[in-house]
N, C-alpha and C positions, 0 to 999 in steps of 0.2 A: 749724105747717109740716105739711103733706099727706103723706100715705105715699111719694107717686108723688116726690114730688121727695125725700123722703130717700133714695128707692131708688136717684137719680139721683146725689147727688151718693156716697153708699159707692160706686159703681159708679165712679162719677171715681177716690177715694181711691185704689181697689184699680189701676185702668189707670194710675196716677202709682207707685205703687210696684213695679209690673212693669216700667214701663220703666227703673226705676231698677236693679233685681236683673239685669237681662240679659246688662248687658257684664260685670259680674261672674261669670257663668259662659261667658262665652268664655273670660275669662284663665285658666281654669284651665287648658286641653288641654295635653295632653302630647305626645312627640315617639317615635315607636316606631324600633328598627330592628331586620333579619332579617338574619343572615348566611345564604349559601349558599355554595360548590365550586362550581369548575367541574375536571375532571380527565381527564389522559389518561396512558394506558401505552403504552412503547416495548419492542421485543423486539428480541434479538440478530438481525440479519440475516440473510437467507440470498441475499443478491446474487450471483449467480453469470453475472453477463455473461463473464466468460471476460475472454483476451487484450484487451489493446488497442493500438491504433497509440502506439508512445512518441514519435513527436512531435506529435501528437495525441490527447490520452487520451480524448477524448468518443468517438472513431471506434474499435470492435471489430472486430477482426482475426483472419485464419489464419493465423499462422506454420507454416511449413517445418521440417520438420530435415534434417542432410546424409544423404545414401547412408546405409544402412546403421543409423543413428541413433533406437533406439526409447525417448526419455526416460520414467522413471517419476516420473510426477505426483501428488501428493496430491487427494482428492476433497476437497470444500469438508466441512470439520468441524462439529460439532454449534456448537462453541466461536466462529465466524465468523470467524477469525486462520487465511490459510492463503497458501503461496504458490504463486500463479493461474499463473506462466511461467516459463521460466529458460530463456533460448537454449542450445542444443550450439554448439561453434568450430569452422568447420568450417578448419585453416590449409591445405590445396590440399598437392597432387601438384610434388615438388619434388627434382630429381636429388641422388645422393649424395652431400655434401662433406665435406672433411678437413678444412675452416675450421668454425670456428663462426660459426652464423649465426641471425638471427632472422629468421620469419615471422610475415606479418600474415594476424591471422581475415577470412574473408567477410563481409561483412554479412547479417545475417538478411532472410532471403526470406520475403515473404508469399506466400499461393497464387495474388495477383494478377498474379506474379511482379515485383513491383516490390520494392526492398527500403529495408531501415530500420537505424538501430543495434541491436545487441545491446543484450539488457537483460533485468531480471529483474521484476517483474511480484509485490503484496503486497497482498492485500484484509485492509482488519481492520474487520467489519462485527460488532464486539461489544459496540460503544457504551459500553464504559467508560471509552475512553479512557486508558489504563493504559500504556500503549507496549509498544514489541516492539523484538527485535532479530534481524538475519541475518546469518548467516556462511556461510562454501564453503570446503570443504578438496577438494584434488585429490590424489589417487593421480598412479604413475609411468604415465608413457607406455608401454609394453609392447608387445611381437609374438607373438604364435601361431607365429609360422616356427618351427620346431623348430631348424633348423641354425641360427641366430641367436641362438637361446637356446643352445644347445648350445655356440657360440663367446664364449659371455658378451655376445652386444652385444642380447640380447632386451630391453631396459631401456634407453632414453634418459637415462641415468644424467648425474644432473646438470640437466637441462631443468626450464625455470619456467615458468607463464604470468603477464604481466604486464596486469592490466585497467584501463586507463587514462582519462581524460581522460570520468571520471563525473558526471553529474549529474541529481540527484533532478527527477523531474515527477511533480508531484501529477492527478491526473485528477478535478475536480469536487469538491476537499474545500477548505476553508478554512484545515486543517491539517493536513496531509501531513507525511510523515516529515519530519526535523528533520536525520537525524545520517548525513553518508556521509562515504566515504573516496576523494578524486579521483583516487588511482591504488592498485590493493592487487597487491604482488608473493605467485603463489600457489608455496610451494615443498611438493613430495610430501609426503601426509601431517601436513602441521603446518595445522591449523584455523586461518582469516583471522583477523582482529579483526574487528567489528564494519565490514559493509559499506555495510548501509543499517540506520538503526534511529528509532524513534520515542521520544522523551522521554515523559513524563506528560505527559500534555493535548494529545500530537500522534496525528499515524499513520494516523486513522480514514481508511477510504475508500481506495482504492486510491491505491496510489505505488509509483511505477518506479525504476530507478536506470537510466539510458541509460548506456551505454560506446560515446561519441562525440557527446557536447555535445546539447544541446537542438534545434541545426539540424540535426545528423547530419553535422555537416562532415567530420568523422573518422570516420565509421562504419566505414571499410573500413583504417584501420591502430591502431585505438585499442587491440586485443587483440593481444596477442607472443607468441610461443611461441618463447623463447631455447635455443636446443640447441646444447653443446661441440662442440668440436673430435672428428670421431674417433672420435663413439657410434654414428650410426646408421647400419643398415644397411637393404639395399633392401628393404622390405616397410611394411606396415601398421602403424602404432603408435595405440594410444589407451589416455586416459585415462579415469575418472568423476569426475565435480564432484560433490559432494554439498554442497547447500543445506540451512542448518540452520534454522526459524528459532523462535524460545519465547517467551515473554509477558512475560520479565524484560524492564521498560522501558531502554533506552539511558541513557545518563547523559555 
């Protein structure tokens, strides 16, 4: 046999046994994988669109207060739990009686001068979702007249205000407060129950409490101001509401 053809055929040999080795190292590969994150952070809010229309929460609003009436407001806290509004009553100019009798509040005026239910107004833009709760105590009705205080009738001794016929409107949240009260009688100095409030996992995002239904059908008799027989005399009486409200969730 000649060189050239033994060269010929090991060279065959060697290309039969490579093509046999091949697919044996394809099976071997393996299969990798990489983890990554994707991540984002959320901060306590500081929302402060103000007021809004209570029967419409999308729509922000100027409410009014009556004559004479300069409410002290909390600025929006570091904490984003604050309450944004709380109408003053305004119940009207009404001659003296010996009967007892109840008056109904005005409906809150906007600056468009169009008006709306009373209502109080809660942004909780602190993204824990923890709930909150709000109460209102009222002071006695009172007069500056000196000669009416001096005759003991400076004090509508006995007077309540009665806020009636409430109901919660969420404005843009999926979970708005939870917990109201559809009528709370307010008697001097003894702090409400629990008016409007959010449970755990409610509250976020503004929510209203309307006093006169969702349509406002009552707007204009849903608040009472009941006064005895016999107390008041001709002059000016007023009281302060004081809205409470803190982070203890409602229950």
């Amino acid at each position: 046999m000649s060189k050239s053809v033994t060269k010929y055929l090991t060279l065959a040999t060697l290309g039969i046994l490579a093509t046999s080795v091949t697919p044996q190292l394809a099976s071997a590969a393996t299969t990798q994988s990489y983890g990554t994150q994707g991540e984002v952070t959320f901060t306590a809010g500081t929302d402060t669109t103000g007021p809004v229309d209570p029967q419409d929460p999308t729509v922000p609003v100027k409410p009014t207060e009556p004559d004479g009436v300069n409410p002290v407001g909390p600025t929006m806290p570091d904490s984003g739990l604050t309450i944004v509004y709380a109408s003053s009553f305004d119940f009207g100019s009404h001659p003296v009686s010996n009967k007892a009798e109840v008056y109904n509040a005005a409906a809150q005026k906007l600056d468009d001068n169009t008006t709306r239910t009373n209502y109080v107004q809660v942004a909780d833009n602190r993204g824990t979702f923890s709930g909150w709760n709000l109460k209102v105590q009222m002071t006695d009705f009172t007069t500056a007249d000196s000669n009416l205080v001096a005759n003991g009738h400076g004090t509508l001794t006995g007077a309540t205000v009665t806020l009636g016929d409430a109901e919660i409107q969420g404005a843009g949240t999926a979970n708005p407060a939870d917990i109201s009260s559809a009528t709370t009688v307010l008697t001097p100095g003894v702090q409400s129950a629990t008016i409007l409030g959010a449970t755990a996992g409610h509250g976020s995002g503004n929510s209203l409490l309307d006093f006169g239904g969702k349509d406002g059908a009552t707007k204009d008799t849903a608040i009472k101001l009941s006064v005895p027989a016999g107390v008041a005399g001709a002059a000016k009486y007023t009281a302060d509401l004081t809205w409470t409200l803190d982070d203890t969730p409602s229950n």
